[in-house]
N, C-alpha and C positions, 0 to 999 in steps of 0.2 A: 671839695670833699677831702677830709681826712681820714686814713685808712689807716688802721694797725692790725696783726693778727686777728682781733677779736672786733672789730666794732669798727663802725663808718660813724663819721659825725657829716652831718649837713647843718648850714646855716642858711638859709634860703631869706629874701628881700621879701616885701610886699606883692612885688610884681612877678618875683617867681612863683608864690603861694599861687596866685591869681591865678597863673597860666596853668601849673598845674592842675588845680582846681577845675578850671574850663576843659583843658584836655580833657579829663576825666568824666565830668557830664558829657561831652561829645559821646565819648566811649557808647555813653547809655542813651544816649538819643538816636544813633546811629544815620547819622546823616553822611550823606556822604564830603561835602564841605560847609562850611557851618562859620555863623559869625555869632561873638558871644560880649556881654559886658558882666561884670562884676563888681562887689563892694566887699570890704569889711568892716565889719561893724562891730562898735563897741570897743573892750579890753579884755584881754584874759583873765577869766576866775571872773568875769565883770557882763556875763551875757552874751561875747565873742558870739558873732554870727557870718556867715557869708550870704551876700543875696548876690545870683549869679542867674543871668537870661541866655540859654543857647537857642539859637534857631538856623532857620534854612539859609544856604546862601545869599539868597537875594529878599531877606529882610532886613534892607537898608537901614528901618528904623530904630532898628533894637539900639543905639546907643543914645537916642534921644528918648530915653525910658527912667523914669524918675524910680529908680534902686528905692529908697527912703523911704517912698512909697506904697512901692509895694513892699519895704519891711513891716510897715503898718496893716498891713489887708491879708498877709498871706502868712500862715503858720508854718512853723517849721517841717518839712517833712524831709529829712534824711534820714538814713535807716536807724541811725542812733536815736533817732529824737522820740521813738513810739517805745522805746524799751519801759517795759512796768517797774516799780520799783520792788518786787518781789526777787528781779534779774540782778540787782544790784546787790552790793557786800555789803551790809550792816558793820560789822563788829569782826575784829579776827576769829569769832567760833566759824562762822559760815567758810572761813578758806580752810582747805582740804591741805 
């Protein structure tokens, strides 16, 4: 991290996106230890997606879980992904 009066810069890997990513659903599954896999998917501006499976400790399975897969079967549900486009900024009249 880079730090000045005004602003942090982070550059974060693949692998740190991940973790944080998984941290974060942990958060909302509330388990108390938790084993998780993840992907990303795509390119930026290009359909950028994460498919990420958290479960209970002792679901040994989850890393023999085809991601890909289930990118195909499962739609997006994070909380950005239901917003209408009525919430969205058309044109600079809409910003205040």
């Amino acid at each position: 991290m880079i730090k000045n009066n005004k602003r942090k810069i982070f550059k974060y890997n693949e692998d740190d996106i991940l973790e944080i990513l998984s941290e974060y659903l942990d958060d909302k599954t509330e388990f108390d230890t938790y084993q998780s896999t993840a992907i990303l998917l795509s390119t930026p501006g290009k359909g950028l997606r994460l498919i990420a499976v958290v479960g209970s400790e002792d679901d040994d399975d989850i890393t023999k879980l085809n991601l890909e897969n289930i990118d195909n079967k499962v739609d997006c549900n994070g909380t950005h992904s239901d917003l209408d486009d009525g919430f969205l900024f058309k044109n600079k009249k809409n910003i205040k």
